[in-house]
N, C-alpha and C positions, 0 to 999 in steps of 0.2 A: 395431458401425459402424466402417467403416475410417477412419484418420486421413486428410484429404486433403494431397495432395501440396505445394500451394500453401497454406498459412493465411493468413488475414487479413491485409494489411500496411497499417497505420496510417500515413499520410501525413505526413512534419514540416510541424511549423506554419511556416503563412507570415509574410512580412512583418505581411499587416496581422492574423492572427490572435495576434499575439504579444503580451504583456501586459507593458508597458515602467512597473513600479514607480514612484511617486513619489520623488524624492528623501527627502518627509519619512517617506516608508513607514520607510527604513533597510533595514538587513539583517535579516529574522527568521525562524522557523524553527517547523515544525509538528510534533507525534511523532502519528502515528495508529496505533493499536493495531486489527488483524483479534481482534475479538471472537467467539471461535467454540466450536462444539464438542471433544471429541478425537477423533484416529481414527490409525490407524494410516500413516503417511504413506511406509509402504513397501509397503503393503498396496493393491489395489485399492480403489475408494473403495465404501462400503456405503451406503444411506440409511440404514440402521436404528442406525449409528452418530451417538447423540446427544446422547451424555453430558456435563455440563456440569463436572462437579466439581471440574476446575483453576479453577472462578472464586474459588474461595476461596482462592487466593492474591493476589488482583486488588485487594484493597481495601490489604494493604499496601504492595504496589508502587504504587499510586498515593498513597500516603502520602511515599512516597521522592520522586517526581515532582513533586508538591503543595508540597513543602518548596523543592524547587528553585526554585518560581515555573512550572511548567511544566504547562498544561494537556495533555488527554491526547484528542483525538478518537477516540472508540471505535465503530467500524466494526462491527457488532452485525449477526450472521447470524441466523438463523430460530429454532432450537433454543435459542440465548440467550434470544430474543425473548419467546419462551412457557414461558420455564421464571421462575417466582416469586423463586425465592432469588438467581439473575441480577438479575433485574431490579431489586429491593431493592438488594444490592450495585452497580452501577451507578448508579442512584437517589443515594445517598449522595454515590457520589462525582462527581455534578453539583455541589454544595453547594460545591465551590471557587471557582465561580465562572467559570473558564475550560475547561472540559471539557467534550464535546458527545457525542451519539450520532447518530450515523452508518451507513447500511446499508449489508451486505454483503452479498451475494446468494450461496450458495451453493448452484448449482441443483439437486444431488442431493439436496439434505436440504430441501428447499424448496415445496410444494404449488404448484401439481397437480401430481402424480406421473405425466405423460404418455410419457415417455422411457426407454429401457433406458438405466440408469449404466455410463456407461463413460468412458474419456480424453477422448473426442472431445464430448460431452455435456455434462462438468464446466464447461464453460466456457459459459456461458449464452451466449453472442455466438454461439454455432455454431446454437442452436436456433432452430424455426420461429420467427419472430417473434408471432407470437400467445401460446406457450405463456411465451416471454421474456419477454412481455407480462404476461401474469397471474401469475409467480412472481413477479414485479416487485412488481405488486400486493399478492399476498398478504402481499409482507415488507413493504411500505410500511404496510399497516395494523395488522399484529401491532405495528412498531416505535410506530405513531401510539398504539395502545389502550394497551401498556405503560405509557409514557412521554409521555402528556401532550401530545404534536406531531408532527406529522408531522418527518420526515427530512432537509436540505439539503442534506447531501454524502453519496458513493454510492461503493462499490467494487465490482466485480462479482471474485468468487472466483477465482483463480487467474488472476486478470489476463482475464478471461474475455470482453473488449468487443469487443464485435462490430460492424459496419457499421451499426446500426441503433440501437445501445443507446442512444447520446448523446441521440440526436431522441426515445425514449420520456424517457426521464429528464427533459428538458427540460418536455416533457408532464405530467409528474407532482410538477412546482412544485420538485423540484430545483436547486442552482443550482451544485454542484461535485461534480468527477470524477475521484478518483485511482486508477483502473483500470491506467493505464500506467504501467509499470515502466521509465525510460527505459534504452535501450540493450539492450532484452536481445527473445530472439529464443524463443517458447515453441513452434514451429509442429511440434518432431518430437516434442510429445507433446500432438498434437489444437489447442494455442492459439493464439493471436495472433503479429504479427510488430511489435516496437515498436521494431524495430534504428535505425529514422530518429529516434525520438523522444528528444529532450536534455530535459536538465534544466530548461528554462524554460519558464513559466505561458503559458498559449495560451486563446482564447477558438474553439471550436469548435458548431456544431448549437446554439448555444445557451444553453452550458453552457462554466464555469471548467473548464480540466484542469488542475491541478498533478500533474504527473509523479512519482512516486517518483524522489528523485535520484540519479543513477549518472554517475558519469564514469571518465572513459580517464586512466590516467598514464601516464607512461614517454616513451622518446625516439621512439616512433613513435607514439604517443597520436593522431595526425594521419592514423594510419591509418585510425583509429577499425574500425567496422562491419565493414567490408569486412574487413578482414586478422586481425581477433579473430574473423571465421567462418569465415577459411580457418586460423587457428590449431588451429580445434575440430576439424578432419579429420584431424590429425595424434597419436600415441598423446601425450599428457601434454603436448600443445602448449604449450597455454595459461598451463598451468604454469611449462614451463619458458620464455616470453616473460617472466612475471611475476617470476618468480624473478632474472632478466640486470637486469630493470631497464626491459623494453624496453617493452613494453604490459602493461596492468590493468587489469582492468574492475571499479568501487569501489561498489556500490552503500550507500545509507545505513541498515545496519542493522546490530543486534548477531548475528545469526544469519547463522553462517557468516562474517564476515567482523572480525577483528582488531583490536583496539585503536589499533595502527600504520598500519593499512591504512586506520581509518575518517578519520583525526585527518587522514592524509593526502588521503584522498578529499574531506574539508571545505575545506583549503586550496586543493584546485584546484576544487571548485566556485564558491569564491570569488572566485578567480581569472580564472574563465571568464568571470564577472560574473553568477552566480545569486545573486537579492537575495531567493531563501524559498526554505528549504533544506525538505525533506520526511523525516522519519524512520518505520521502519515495524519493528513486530515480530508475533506474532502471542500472541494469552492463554495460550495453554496452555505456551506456553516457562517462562512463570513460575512453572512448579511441574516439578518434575523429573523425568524419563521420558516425556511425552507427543511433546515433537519432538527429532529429531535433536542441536537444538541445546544443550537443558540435558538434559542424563543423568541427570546429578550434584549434591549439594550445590556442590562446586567450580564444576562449572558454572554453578550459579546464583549464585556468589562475583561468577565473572569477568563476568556481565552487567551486575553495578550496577556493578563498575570502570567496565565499558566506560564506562555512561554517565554515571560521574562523569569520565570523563577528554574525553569528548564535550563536554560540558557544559562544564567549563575552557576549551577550544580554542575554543568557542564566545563565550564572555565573551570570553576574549584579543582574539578579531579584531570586538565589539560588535556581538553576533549576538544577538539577543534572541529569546524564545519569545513567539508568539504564535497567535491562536484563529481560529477560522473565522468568527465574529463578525467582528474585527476585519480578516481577509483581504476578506471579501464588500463590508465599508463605504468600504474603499478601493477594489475595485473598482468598486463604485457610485459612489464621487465622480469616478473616472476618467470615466465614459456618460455621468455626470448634465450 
């Protein structure tokens, strides 16, 4: 299926969609984990790829997290869903009290199998709506049988949200959506376009979006959008903007992006006046060789730095961790 030339472009939230925190809310901040299969992520995507076995690193990294005070919303795709020693592992680590599971919709590994896999596909937003529809389904009740409850916050896989998605989610007693990646632009390989969307909570179709958070630094940061995609056409643009000082585009995570870079991307989120910071990794990093990002022992060294040195910069500016519970009840006492 060819990639279309135009992809979806997601609207920035308006005035009255925008979700203006209480003051006693404070500053606080969420870490969501893509709970998923492995697969080769340089490799075209296969369904039959459905192996679970990096989860058994999962229970002691949430032990790490757990110590900190820091719940862990876990974003649970299909293959998780239905496999036993997942779901156990998981299971446990509810038991802290502030940890939650959460779907992921991965459409290629996801029943009904109606679609040829391909780039343009992986992204549930692109499909008919009827079949979005029922993989929807299908994962909302694997997660429901598991796990004792149905689902309340949703990510669709690879940023995958499509024109349609929010108003089915809504429909299926959902009540949050962190599908978008703010600032970043997926459309030359099949996905979404989120280049308008910042860092700040919006009420949309129905449905909470918290944004994955991403911000601009540098002395043209004001460029934003516009001038970081006309950076991208040029051989090692972007690089070399980042590099001068001049533009960066920081999203909040430990994959791919620096200790320096992250500690920095927090102060000017801060700055900006984002009062619920959003962190995102994906499970299989936490055992070494499934993503790009941990190779290595070393590499799995420098990820708890990261997010022991996250977590300080955090405390510094009284940024506290908090749960989807407590996100949801504040925005219920905002409507009530």
């Amino acid at each position: 299926m060819a990639i279309p030339l135009r992809p979806w472009r997601h609207a920035a939230a308006t005035p009255d969609e925008r979700i203006d925190w209480p003051v006693d809310f404070g500053r606080r901040f969420l870490v969501f984990v893509d709970v998923e299969e492995e697969f080769d992520w340089s490799a075209p995507l296969d369904r039959r790829h459905r192996s679970t076995k990096a989860m058994r690193a999962f229970a002691p990294a949430h032990r790490r997290f757990a110590a900190a005070g820091v719940g862990l919303t876990c974003m649970v795709d299909y293959p998780v869903a239905v496999d036993r020693t997942a779901v156990a592992t998981l299971s446990e680590c509810l038991e802290d009290g502030r940890s939650e599971i959460g779907a992921q919709l991965h459409a290629w590994v996801t029943p009904p199998h109606h679609e040829v896999v391909d780039a343009f596909t992986s992204h549930a937003g692109n499909l008919p709506l009827a079949l979005e529809a029922a993989k929807l389904d299908t994962l909302t009740q694997a997660i429901t049988t598991s796990f004792g409850k149905p689902p309340r916050s949703f990510r669709s896989g690879r940023y995958g949200l499509g024109p349609s998605s929010l108003a089915l989610l809504a429909e299926r007693g959902y009540r949050i959506d962190s599908s978008m990646r703010a600032l970043h632009d997926y459309g030359d390989t099949g996905g979404m376009d989120f280049s308008a969307i910042d860092a700040q909570a919006f009420r949309r179709d129905g449905m909470i979006e918290l944004p994955l958070t991403s911000v601009y630094t540098g002395l043209l940061r004001e460029g934003g959008s516009s001038l970081y995609a006309r950076a991208g056409r040029w051989p090692r643009g972007r690089g070399a903007l980042a590099r001068l000082g001049l533009l960066n585009r920081i999203p909040l995570t430990p994959e791919g992006v620096g200790i320096g870079d992250a500690l920095v991307g927090i102060d000017r989120a801060l700055a900006d006046g984002c009062r619920l910071l959003t962190f995102s990794f994906h499970s299989p990093t936490l055992e070494p060789g499934h993503t790009p990002y941990v190779r290595t022992a070393r590499d799995r060294e420098m990820f708890d730095r990261w997010w022991d040195s996250v977590f300080e910069r955090l405390a510094r500016h009284g940024v506290t961790a908090t749960t989807i519970g407590e996100v949801l009840a504040t925005a219920d006492r905002m409507t009530g």
